[in-house]
VOLOTOR-465126 format. One record per residue: x, y, z of N, C-alpha, C in turn; residue in one letter. Coordinates in steps of 0.001 Angstrom, whole numbers, plus 500000, padded with zeros to 6 digits. Layout:
BEGIN
XYZXYZXYZa
...
//
This chain:
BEGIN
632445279505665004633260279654663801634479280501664127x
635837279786663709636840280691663876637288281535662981x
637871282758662932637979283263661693639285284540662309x
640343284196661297641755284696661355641656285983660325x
642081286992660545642362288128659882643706288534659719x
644341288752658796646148288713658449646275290312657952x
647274290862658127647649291847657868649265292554658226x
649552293353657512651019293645658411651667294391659518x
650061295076659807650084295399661133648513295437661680x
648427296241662790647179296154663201647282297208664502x
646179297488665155646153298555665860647294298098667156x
648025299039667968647683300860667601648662301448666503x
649210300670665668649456301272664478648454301671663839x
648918303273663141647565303896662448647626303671660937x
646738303718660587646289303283658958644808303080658708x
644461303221657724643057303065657101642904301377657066x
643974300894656638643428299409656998643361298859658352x
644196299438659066644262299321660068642868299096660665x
642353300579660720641245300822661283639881299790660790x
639986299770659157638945298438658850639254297665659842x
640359296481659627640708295809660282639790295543662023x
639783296944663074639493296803664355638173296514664104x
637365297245663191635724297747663023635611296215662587x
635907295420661729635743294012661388635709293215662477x
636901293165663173637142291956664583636037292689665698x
635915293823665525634729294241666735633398293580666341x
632966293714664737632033293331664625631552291768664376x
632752291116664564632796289615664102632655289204666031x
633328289609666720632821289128668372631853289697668717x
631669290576668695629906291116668759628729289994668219x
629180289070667260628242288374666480628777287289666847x
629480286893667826629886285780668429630947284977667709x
631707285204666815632651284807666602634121284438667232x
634788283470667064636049283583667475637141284103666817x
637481285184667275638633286391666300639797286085666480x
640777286026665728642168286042665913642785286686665126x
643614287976665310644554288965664625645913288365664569x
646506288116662835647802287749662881648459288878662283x
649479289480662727650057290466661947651503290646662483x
652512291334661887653664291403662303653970292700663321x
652835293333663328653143294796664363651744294912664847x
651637295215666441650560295613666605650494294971668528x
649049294891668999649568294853670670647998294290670637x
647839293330671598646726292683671764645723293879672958x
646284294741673983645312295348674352644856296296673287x
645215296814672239644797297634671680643569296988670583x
643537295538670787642094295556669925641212295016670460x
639821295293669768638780294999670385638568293822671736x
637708293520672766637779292651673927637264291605672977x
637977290542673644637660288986673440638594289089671779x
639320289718671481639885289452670047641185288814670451x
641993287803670031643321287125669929644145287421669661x
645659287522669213646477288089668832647557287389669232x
648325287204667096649290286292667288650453287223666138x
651408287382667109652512288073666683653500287400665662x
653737287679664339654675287024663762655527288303663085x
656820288694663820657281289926663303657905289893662178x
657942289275661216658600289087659508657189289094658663x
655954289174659143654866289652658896654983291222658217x
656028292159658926655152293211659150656354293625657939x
655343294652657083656507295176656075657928296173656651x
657730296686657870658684297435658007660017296281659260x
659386295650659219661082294592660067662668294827658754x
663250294628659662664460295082659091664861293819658045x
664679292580657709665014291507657062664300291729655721x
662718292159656038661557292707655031661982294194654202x
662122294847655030663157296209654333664166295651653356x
664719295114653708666169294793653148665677294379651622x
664837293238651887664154292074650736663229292989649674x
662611293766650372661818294776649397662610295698648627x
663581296254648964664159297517648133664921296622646994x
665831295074646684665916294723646133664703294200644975x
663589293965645662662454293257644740662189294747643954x
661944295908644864661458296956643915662688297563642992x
663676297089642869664616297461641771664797295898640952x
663923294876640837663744294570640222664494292863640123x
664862292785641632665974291543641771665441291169642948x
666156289439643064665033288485643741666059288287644694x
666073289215646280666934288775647282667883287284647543x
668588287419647535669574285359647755668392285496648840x
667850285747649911667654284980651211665989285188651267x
665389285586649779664023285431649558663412284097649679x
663845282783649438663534281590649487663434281150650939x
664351281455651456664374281424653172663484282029653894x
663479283163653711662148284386654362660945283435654294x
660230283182652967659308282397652449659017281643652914x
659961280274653061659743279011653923659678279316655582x
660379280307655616660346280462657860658606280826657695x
658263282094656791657212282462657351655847281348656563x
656626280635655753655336279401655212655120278738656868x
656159278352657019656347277210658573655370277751659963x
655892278614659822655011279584660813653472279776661177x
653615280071659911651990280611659939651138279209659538x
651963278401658749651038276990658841650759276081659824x
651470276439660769651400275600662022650123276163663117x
649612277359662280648313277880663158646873278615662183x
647482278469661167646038278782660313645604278034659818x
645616276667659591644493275266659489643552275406660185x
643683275847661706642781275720662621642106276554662266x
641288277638661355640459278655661782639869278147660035x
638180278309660424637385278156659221637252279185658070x
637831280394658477637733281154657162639145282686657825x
640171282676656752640803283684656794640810284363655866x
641023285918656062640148287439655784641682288469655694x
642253287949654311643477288514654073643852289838653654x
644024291309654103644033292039653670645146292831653551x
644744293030652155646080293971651271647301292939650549x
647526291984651316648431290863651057648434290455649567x
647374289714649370647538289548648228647718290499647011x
647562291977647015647442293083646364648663293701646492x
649254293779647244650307295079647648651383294481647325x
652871295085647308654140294447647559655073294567648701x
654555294762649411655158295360650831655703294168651365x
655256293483651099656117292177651938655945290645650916x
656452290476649880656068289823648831656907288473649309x
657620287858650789657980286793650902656718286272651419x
655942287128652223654371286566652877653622286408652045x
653325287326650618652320286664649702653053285648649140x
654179285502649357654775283597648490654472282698649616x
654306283005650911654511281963652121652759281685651695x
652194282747651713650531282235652067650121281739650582x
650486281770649364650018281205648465650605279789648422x
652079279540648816652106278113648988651130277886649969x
650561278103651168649444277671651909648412277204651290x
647666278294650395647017277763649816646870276753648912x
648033276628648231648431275254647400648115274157648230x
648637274015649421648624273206650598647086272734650872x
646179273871650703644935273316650712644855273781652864x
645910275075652843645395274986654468645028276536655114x
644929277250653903644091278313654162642508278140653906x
641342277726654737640024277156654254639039278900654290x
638418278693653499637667279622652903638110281205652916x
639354280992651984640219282402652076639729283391650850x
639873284873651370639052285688651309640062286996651689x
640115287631650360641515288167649889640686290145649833x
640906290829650397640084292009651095641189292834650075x
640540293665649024641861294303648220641063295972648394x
641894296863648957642361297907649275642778299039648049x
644225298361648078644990298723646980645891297928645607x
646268298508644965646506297483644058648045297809643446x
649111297008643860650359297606643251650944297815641620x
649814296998641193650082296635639592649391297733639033x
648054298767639604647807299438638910647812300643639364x
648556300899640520648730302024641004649541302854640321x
649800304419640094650593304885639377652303304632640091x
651938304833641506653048304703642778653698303852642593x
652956302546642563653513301400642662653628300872641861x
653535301216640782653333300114639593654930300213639161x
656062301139639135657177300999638710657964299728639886x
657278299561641094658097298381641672657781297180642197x
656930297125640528656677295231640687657128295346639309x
657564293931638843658295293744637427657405292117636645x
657578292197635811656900290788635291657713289540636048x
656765288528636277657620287094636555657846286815638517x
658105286058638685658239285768639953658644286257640880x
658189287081641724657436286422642757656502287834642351x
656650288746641665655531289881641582654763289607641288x
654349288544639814653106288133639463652321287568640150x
652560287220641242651477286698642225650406288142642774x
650588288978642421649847289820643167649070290354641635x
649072289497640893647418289989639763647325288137638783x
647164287622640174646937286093639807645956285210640069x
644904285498639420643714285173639993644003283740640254x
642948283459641465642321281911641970641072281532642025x
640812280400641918639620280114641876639005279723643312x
639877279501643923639936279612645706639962279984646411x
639971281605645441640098282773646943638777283660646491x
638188283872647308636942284976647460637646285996647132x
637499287478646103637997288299646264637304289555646896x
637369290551647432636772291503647915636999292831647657x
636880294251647065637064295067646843636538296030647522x
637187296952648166636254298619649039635227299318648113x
635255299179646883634674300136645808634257299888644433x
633580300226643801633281299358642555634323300109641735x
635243301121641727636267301678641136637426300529640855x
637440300207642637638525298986642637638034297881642266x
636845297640642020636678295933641238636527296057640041x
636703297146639134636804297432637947638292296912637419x
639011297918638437640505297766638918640766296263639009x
640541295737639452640918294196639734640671292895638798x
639219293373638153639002292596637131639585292656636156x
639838293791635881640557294145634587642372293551634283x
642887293559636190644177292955636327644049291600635976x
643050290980636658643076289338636643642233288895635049x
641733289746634462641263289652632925639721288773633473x
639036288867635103637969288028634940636491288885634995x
635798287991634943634098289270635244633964289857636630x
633848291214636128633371291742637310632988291743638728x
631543290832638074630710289701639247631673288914640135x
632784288333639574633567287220640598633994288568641918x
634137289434641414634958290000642638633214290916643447x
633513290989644697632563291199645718632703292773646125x
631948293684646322632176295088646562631147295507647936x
632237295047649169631970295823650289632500296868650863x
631496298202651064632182299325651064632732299273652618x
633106300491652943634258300910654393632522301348654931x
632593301307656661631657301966657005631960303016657814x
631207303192659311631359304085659893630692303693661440x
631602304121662665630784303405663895630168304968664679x
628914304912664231627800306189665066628135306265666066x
628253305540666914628314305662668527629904306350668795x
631085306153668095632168306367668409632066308223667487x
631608308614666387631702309636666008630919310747666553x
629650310066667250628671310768668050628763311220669724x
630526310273669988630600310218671202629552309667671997x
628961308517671968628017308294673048628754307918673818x
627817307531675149627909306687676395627757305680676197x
627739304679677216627001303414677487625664303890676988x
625398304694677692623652304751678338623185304967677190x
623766306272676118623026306328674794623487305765674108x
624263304810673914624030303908673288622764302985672918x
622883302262674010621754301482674512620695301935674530x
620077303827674884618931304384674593618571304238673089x
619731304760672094619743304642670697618978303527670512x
619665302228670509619107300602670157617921300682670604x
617378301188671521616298300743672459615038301393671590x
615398303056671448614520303589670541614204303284668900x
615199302742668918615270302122667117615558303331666493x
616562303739666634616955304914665700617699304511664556x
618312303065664290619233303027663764618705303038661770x
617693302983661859617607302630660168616520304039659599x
616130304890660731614947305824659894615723306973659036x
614163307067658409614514308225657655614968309448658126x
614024309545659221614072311060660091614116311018661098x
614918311623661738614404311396663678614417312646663988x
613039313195664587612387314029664845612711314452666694x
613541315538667277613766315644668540612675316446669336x
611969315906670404611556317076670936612326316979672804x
613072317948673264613640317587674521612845318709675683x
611948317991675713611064318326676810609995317832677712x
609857318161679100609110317474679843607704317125679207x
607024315869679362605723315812679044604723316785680451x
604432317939679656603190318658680010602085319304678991x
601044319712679699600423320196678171600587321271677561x
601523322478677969601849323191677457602724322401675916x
603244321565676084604155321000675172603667320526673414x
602117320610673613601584319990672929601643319201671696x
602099317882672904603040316646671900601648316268671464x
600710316021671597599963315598671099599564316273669530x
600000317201669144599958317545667428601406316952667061x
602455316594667875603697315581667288603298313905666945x
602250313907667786601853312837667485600990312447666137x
600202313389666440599511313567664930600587313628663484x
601451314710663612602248314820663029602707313768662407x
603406312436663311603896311079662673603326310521662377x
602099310378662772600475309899661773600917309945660722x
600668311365659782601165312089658481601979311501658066x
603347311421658953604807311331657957604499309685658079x
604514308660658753603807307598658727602931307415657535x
601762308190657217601285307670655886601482308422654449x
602480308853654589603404309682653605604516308755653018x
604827307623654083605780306659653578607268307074654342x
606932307866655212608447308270655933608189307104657270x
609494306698657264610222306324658012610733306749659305x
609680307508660125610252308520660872610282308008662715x
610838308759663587610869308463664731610478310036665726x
609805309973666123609970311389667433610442310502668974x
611531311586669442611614310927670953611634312619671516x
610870311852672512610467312953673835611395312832674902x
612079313409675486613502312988676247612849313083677835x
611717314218678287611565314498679553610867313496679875x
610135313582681312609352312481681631608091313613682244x
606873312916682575606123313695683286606246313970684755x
605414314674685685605909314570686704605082313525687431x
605972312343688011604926311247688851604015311923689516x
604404313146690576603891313403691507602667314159691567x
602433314605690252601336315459689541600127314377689041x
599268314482689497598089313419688679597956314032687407x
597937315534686986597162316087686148598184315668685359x
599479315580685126600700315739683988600792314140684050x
600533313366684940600472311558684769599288311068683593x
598373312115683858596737312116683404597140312188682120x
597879313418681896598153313823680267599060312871679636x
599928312225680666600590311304679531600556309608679146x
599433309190680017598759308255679676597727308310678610x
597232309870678629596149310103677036596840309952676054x
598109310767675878599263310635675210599557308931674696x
599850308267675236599942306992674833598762306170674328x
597517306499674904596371305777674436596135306791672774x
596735308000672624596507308687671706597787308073670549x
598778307851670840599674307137670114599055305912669811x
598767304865670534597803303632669899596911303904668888x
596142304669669235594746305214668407595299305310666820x
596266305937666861597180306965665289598138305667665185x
598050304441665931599415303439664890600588304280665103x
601016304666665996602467305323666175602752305193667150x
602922303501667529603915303207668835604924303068668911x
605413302550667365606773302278666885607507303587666571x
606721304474665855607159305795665443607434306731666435x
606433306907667794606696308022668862607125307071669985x
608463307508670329609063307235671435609362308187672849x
608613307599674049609076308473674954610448308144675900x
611679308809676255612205308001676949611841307592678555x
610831308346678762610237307693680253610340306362680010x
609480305792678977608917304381679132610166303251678167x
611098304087677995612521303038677396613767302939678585x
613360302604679827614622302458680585614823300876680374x
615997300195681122616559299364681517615099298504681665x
614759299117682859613599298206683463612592298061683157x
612045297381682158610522297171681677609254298184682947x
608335298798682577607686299010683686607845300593684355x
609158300802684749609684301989685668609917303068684478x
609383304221685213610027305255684588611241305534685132x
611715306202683400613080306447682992613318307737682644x
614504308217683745614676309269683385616516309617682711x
616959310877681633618268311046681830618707312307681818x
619792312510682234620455313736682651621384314661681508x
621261315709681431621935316674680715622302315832679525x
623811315378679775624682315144678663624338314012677762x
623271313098678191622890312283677307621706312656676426x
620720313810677338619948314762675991620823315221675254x
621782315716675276622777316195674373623386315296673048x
623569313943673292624093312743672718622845312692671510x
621437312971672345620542312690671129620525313865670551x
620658314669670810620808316291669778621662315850668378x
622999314744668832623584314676667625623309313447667143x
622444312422667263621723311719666697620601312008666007x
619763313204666829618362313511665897619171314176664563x
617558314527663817618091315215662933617140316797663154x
616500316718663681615900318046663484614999318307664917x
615072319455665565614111319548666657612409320457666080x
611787319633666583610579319814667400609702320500668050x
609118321870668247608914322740669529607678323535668713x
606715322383669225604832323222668770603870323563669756x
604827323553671053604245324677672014603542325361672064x
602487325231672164601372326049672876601823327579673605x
602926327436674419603687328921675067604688328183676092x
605364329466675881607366328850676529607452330206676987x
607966329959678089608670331505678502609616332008677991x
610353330661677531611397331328676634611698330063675333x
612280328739675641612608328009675157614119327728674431x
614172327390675648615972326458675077616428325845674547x
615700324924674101616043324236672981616132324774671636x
615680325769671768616069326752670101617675326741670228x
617850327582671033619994328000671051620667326532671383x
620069325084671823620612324566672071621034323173670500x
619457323552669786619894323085668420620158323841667837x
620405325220667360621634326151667187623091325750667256x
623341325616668274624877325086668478624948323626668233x
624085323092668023624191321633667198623988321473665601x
624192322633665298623733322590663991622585321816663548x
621174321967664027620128321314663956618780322395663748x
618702321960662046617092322724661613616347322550662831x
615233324175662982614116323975663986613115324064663385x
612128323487664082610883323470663508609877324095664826x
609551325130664470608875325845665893607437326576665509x
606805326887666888605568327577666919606127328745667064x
605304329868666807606083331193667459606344331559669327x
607125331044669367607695330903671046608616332309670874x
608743332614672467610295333480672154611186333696671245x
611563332290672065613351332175671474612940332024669926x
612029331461669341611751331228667678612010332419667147x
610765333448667687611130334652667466611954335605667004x
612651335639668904613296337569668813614585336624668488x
615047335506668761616347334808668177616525333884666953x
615531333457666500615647332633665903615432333198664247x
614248334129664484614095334606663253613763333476662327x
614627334497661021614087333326659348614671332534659816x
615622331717660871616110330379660663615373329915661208x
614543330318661590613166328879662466612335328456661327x
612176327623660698610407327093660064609445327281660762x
608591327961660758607811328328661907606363327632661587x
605440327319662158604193326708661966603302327160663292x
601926327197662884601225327371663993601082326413665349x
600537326475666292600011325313666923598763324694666520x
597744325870665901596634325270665300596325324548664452x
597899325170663351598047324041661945597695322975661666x
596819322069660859596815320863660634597993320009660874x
598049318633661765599557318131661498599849317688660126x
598858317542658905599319317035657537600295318213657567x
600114319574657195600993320579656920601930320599657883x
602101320375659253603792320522659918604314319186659609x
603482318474658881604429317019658393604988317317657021x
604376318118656254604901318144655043606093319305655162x
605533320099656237607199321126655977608436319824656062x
608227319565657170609339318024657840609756317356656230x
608813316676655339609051316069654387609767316272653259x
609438317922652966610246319361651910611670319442652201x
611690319624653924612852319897654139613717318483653888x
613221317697654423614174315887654524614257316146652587x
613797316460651749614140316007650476614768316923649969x
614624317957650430615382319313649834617465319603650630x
617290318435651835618307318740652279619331317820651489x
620885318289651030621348317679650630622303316957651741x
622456317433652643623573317320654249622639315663654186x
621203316583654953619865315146655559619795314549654539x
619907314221653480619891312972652639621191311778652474x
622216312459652482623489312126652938623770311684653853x
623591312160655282623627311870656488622567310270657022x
621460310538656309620003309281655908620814308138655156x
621457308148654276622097307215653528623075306558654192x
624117307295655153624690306274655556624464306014656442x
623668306533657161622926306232658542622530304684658072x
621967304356657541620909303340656815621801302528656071x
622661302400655520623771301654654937625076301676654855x
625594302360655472627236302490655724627618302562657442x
626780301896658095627752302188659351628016300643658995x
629148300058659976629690298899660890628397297491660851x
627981298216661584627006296989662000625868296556660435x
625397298149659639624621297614658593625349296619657661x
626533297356657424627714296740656414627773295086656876x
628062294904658287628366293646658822626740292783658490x
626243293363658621624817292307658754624760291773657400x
624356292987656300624130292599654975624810292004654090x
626665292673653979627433291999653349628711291454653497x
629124291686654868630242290965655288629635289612656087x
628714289382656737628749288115657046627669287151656663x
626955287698655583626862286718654226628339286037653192x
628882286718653422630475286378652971630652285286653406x
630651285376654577631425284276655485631088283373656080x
629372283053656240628825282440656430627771281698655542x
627413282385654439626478282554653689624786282784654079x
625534283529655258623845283882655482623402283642657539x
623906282589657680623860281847659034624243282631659595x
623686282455661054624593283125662175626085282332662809x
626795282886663775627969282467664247627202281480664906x
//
């Protein structure tokens, strides 16, 4: 499926649509689509790999012919060489958007920034050669306070609060489809409300590697992700973490623990312990829930190990560390989720202790795991950050947004 995205510029020009714009074409070739960016400003290395890019510079609101044409329209008069503009860029752009099964128009139809392109692409559509067009509204010039003094009744402004029965409409917000319905006088329902998201991996700074650890562990939809970054030994005693997700498991949480160290091969006794460990995860139904990254590398089979900065990557993916230690000489991971701004959840170790003080939650090692699951549960509901942070984790990044309601849009459901 081909699918054209229009706009008046596009990256590395900066803008909020802009940026939709990249997060869309990233997530439309990711899902195997064929992308093509038309806009009047913008540079084909700067967007996503495998995306297209077709330059039409009377596209872009700031060309000097478009300047000219706008400051007359916003005082209220219809340029002599508006009819001309119109037809070059009707000619243009019709000679290459037939070919693509659905174009993904944004701001265009809404804005006035370049009001010879919303006359070029609505004769298109008259034409019957924009196919399954799909009008992405942002902003709105008719009801903006800004803009509303420079559109005027009658031609060519009224095209930008003119409903069709041919164009999908789309709104960022249910504010703005309030906004929109109310312009075009239709129900609500006709217009579609997909919000803006957010790409984890780019705000979290990952790697390749955690990336791919992320996916691998299934972090992407839980409630909680529970850190513990330490070698499997028995001082560690993951085995009450395990128990633990038992609990939050039949509590109805959604939760994940990942163990970042590995055991030592070379040790039978610490190999010994973490094969009980896993037959003890089977036992409790928490194979899905406790993740070690020994056993999530690349290679089915081999242990997996990673280095410094990608334990670090999951520090700002988890949400909370872990540490029911049996005894630590000291324990680092206290100061190290400290400076990650990350609740601890600890036994009385050292560092819990003489550093950590009242900011540790502290619990025994002997504790029942129902009770170190329910502190975990108090805190996840009592936090207003962790509930927030849970929400869009779970429905506002890129990829959720793309799965659920942008390419039901466009496909109705099907894959590319």
């Amino acid at each position: 499926m081909k699918i054209a995205i229009l706009h008046y510029s596009v990256a590395p020009v900066v803008g909020g649509v802009e940026a939709v714009i990249q997060a869309h074409a990233a997530q439309f070739t990711g899902a195997g689509f064929q992308v093509t960016v038309i806009a009047g400003a913008g540079e084909q290395e700067a967007l996503p790999a495998g995306v297209e890019f077709i330059h039409f510079p009377e596209m872009d609101s700031r060309h000097e012919r478009i300047v000219q044409a706008s400051q007359a329209l916003e005082a209220g008069e219809i340029p002599a060489d508006f009819e001309h503009l119109t037809a070059s860029l009707q000619n243009s752009l019709g000679a290459v958007i037939q070919s693509f099964d659905c174009t993904i128009i944004h701001n265009i139809f809404s804005k006035h920034f370049n009001l010879p392109l919303t006359a070029a692409l609505v004769r298109l559509l008259d034409q019957a050669k924009l196919k399954h067009c799909i009008c992405w509204g942002h902003d709105f010039s008719w009801t903006s306070p800004h803009s509303r003094p420079m559109v005027h009744p009658g031609y060519p402004w009224d095209l930008l609060r003119s409903y069709r029965q041919d164009v999908s409409y789309v709104t960022v917000s249910q504010q703005r489809q309030k906004e929109l319905a109310g312009l075009f006088g239709c129900p609500e329902e006709r217009i579609q409300v997909v919000y803006n998201g957010v790409n984890p991996a780019e705000l979290y700074n990952l790697s390749a590697e955690g990336q791919a650890l992320v996916k691998k562990l299934d972090l992407d939809e839980a409630d909680l992700i529970v850190l513990m970054p330490v070698r499997i030994t028995q001082a560690k005693n993951i085995e009450l973490a395990l128990r633990v997700m038992a609990s939050l498991k039949a509590a109805g949480l959604r939760a994940r623990l990942v163990v970042t160290g590995p055991p030592d091969p070379h040790d039978l006794q610490e190999m010994d312990y973490y094969h009980s460990l896993l037959d003890l995860r089977q036992a409790l139904g928490v194979k899905q829930e406790a993740r070690f990254v020994y056993e999530s590398g690349p290679q089915p089979g081999e242990g997996y190990t990673i280095d410094l900065p990608v334990v670090m990557e999951l520090y700002r993916v988890c949400d909370v560390l872990l540490m029911p230690s049996h005894r630590e000489g000291f324990g680092m991971p206290i100061l190290e989720a400290g400076m990650a701004g990350m609740p601890v959840f600890s036994t009385p170790i050292p560092a819990a202790l003489e550093i950590g003080g009242d900011e540790i939650i502290h619990f025994s090692s002997d504790d029942p795991p129902k009770l170190v699951a329910q502190l975990l549960v108090n805190w996840s509901l009592s936090s207003q950050t962790h509930r927030l942070r849970r929400r869009v984790r779970q429905k506002y990044t890129w990829q959720s947004i793309f799965k659920h309601d942008i390419l039901p849009l466009v496909t109705g459901g099907e894959a590319a």
